[in-house]
Backbone as CSV, one residue per row, in Angstrom:
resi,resn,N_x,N_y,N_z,CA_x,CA_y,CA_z,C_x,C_y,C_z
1,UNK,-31.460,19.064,5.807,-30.020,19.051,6.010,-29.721,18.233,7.258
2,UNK,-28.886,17.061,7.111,-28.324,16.567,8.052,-27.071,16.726,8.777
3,UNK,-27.295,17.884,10.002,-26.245,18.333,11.015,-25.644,17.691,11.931
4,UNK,-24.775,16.847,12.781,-24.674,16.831,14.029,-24.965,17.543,14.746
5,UNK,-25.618,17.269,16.136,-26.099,18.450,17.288,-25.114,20.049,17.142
6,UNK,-24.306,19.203,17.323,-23.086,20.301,17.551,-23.261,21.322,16.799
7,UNK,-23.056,20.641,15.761,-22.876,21.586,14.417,-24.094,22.689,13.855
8,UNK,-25.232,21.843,13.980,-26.323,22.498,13.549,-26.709,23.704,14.825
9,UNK,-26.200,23.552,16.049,-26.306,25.187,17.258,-25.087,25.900,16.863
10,UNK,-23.800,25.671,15.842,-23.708,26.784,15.409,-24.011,27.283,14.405
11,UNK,-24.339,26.343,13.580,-25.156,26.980,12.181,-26.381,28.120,12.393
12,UNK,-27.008,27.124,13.931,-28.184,28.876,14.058,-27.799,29.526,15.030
13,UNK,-26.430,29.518,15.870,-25.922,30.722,16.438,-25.374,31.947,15.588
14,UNK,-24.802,31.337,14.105,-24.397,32.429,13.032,-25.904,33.170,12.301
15,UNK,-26.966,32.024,12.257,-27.918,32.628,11.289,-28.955,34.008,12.267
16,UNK,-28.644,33.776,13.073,-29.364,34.594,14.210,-28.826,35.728,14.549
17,UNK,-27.000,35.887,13.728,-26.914,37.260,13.681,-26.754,37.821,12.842
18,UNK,-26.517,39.177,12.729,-25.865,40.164,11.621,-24.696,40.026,11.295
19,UNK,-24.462,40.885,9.746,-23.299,40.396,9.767,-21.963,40.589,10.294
20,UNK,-21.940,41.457,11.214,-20.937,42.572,12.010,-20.811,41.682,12.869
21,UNK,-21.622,40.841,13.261,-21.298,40.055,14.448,-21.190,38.677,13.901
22,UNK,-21.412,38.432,12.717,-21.270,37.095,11.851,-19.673,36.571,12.342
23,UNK,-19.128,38.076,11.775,-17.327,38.482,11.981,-16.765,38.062,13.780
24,UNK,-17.465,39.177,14.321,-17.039,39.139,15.623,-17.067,37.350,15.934
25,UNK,-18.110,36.750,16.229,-18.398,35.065,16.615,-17.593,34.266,15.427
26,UNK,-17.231,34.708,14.095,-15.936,34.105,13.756,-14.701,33.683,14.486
27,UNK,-14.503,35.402,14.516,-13.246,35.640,15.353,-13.090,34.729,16.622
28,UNK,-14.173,34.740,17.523,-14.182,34.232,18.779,-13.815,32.609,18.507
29,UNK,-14.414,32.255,17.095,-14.473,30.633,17.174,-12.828,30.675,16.521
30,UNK,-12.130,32.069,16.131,-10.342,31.443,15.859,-10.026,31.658,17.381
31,UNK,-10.160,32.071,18.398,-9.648,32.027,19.906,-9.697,30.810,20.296
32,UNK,-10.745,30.061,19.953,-10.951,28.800,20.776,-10.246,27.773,20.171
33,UNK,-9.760,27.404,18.997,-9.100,26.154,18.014,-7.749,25.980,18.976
34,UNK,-8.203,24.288,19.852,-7.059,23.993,20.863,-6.084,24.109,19.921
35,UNK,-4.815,23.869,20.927,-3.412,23.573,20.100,-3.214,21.922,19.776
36,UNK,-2.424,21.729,18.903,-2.421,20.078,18.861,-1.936,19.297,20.428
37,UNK,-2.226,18.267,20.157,-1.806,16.890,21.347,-0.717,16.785,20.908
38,UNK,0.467,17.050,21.904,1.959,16.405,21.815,1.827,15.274,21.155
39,UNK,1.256,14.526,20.982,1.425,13.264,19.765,1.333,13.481,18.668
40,UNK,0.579,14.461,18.051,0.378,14.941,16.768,1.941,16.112,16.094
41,UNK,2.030,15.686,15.263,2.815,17.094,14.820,2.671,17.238,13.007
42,UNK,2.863,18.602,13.150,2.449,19.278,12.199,2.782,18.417,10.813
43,UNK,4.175,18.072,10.459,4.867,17.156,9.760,3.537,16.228,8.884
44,UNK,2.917,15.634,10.174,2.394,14.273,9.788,1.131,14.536,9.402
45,UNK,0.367,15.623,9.546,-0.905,15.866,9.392,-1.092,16.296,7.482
46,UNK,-2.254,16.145,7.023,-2.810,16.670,5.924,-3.067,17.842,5.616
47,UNK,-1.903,18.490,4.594,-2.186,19.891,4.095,-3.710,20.183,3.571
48,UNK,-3.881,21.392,3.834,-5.382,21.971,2.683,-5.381,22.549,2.153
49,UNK,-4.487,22.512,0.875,-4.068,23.678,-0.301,-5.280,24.611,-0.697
50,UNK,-6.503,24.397,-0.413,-7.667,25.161,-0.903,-7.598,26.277,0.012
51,UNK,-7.094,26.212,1.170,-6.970,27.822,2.180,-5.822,28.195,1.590
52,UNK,-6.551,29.444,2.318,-5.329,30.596,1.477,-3.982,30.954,2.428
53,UNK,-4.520,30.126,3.170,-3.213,30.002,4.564,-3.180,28.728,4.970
54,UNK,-1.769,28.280,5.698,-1.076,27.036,5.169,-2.024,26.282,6.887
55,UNK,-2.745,25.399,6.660,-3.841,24.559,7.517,-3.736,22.968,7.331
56,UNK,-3.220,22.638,8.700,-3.045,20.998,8.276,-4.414,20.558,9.258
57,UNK,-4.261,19.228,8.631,-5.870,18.685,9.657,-5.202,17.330,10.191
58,UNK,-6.124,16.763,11.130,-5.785,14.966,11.418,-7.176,14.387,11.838
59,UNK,-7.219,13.353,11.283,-8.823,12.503,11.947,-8.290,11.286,12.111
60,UNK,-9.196,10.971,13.298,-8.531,9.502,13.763,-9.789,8.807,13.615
61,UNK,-10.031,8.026,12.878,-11.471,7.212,13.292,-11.284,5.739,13.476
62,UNK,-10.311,5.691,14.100,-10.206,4.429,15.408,-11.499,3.782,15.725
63,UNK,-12.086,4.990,16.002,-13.393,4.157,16.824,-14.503,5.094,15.684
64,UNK,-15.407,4.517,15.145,-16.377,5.083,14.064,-17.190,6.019,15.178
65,UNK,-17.469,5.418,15.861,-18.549,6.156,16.601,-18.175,7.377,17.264
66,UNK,-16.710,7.810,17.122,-16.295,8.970,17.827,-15.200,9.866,17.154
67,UNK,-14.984,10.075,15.904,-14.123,10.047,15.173,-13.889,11.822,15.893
68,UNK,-12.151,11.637,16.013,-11.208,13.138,16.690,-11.058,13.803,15.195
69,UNK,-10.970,15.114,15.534,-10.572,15.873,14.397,-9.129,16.655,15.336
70,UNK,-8.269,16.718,14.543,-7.201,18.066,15.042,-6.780,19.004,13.600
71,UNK,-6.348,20.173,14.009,-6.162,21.413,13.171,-5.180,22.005,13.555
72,UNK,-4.518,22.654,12.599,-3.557,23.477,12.909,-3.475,24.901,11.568
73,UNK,-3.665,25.974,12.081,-3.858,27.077,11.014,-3.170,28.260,12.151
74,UNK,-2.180,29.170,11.550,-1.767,29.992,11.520,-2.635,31.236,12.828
75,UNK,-2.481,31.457,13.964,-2.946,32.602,14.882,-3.023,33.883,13.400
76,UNK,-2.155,34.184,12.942,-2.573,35.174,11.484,-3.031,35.042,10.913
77,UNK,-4.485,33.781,10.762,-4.921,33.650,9.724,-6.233,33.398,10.432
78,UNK,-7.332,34.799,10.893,-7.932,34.317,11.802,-9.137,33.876,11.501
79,UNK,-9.483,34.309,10.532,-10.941,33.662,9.254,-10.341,31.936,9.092
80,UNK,-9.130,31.708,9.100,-9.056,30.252,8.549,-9.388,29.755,10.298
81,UNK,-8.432,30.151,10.903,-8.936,29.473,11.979,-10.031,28.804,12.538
82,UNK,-10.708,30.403,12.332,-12.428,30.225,12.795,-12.863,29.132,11.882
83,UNK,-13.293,28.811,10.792,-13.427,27.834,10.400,-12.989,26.683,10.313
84,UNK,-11.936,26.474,10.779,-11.396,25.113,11.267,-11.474,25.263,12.878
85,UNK,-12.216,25.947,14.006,-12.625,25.317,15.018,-13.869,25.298,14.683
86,UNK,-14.910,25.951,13.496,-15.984,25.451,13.733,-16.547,24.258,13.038
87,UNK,-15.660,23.639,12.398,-15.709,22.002,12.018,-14.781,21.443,13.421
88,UNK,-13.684,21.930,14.238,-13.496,20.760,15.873,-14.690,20.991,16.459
89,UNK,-15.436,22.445,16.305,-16.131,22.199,17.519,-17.615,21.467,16.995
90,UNK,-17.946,21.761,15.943,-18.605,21.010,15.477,-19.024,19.424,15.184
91,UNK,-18.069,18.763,14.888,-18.169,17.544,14.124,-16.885,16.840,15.012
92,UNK,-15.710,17.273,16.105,-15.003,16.303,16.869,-15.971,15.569,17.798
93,UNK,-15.791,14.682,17.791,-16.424,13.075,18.184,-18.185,12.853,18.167
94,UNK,-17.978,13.544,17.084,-19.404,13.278,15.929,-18.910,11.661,15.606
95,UNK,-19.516,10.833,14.811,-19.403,9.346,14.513,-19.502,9.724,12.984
96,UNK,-18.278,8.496,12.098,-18.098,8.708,10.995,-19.190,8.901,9.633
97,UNK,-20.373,8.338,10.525,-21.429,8.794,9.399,-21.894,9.914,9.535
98,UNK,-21.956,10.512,10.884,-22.399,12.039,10.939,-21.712,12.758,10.005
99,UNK,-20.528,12.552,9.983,-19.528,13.750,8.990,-19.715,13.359,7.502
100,UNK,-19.817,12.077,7.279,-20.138,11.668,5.732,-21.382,12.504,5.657
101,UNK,-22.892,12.273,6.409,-23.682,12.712,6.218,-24.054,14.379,6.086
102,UNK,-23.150,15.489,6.188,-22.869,16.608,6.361,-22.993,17.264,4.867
103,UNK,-24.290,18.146,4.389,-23.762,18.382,3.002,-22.670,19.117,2.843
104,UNK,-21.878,19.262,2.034,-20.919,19.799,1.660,-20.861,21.211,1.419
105,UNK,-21.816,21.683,1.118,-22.173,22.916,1.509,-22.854,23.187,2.203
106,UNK,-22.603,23.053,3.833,-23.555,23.281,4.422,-22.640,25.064,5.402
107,UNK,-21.875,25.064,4.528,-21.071,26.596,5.530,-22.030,27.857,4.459
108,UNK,-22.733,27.458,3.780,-23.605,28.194,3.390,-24.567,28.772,4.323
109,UNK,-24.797,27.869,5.654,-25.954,28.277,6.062,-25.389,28.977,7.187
110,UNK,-23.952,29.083,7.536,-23.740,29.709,8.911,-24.008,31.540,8.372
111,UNK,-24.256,31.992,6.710,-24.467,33.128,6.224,-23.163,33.910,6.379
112,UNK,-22.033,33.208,5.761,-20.726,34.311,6.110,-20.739,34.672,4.404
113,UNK,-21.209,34.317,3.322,-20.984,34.790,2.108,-20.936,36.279,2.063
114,UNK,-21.897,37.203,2.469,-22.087,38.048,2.196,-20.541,39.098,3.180
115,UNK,-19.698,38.440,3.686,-18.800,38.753,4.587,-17.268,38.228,4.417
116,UNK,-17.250,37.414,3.744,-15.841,36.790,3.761,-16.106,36.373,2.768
117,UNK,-15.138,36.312,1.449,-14.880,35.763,0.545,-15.191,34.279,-0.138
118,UNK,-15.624,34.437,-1.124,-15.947,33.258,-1.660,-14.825,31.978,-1.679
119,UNK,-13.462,32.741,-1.795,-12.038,32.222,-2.066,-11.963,31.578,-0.493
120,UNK,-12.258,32.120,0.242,-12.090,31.822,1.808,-13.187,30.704,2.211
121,UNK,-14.743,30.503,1.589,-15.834,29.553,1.722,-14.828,27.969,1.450
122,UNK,-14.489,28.698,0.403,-14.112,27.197,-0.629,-12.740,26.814,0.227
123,UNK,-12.040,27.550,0.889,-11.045,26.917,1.871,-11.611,25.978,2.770
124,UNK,-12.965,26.465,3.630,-13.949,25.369,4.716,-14.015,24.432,3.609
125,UNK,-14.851,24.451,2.103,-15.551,23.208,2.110,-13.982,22.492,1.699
126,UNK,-12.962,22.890,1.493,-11.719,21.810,1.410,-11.511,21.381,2.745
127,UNK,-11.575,21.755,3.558,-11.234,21.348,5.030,-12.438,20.124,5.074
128,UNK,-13.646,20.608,5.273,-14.834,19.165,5.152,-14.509,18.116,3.806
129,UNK,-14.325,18.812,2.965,-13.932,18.037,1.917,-12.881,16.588,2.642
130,UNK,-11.868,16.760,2.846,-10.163,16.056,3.118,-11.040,15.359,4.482
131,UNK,-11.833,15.778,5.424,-12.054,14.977,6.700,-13.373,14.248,6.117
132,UNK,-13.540,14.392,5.249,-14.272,13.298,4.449,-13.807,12.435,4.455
133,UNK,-12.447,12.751,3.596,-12.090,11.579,2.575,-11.312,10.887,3.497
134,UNK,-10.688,11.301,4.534,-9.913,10.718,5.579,-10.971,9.479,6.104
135,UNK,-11.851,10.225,6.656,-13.291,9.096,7.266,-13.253,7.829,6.862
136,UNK,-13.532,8.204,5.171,-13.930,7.177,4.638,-12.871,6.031,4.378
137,UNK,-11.426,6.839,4.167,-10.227,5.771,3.461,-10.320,5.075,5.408
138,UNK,-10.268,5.844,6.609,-10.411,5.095,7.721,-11.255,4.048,7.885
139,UNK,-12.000,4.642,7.672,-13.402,3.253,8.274,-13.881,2.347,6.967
140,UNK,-13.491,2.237,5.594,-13.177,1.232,4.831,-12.714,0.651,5.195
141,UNK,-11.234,0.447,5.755,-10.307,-0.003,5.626,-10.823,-1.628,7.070
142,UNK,-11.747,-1.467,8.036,-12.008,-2.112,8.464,-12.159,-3.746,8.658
143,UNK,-10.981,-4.390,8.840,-11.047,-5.792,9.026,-10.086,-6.194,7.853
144,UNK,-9.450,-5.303,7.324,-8.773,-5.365,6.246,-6.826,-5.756,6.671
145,UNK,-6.840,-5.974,7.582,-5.339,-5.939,8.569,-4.987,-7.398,8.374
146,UNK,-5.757,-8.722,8.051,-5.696,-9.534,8.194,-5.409,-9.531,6.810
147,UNK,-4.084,-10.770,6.506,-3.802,-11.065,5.272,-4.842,-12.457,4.559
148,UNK,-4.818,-11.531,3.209,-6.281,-12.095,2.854,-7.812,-12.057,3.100
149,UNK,-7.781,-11.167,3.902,-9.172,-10.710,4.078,-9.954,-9.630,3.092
């Protein structure tokens, strides 16, 4: 499995516990999901109809090698949260192939199945899913500004 650093110390900070505390270090990772950058607003960002609570995302991959993630999910929705800071804290200014390279199921391995809903898994892999596809329609698009190119 190909992780970013980031990503793969929390994949074995979750696998290293139980599941009582699988929950608790959820929770902790919905405390931490910054608020957006006054430049961003909610409006403009990408819905993720696959959560079961209303979660917009933004990726900027301006620069490939450092691609920003931002999120925005509901303080009441604290399972969505947690999983959308643990793709910022994970994979923000990871480089656009790190995140392509990410299997798609890889929230399998942080071991929350047996704890949170299957309906709730498939909300993360829509969240990785969409900052996929963002990546890629970004960093295609490269050199493409010029008419006729």
């Amino acid at each position: 499995m190909s992780l970013p650093p980031a990503l793969a110390e929390i994949v074995d900070d979750f696998a290293a516990l139980g599941d009582s505390d699988k929950i608790t270090l959820l929770l902790e990772f919905a405390d931490e999901l910054p608020d957006l950058p006054e430049h961003l607003q909610q409006e403009a960002m990408e819905p993720v109809p696959e959560c079961q609570s209303p979660v917009f995302l933004s990726v900027d991959a301006d620069d490939p090698g450092s691609v920003r993630l931002y999120f925005t999910a509901p303080r009441e929705a604290p399972t969505t949260r947690g999983f959308a800071a643990i793709l910022h804290q994970g994979l923000d200014t990871a480089s656009a192939q790190e995140i392509l390279d990410v299997p798609s199921d890889f929230y399998y391995d942080l071991g929350l199945g047996s704890v949170v809903s299957m309906l709730r898994l498939r909300g993360m892999a829509g969240m990785l899913g969409r900052i996929k596809a963002q990546v890629r329609n970004q960093t295609s698009d490269s050199g493409s500004d010029t008419p006729g190119a």
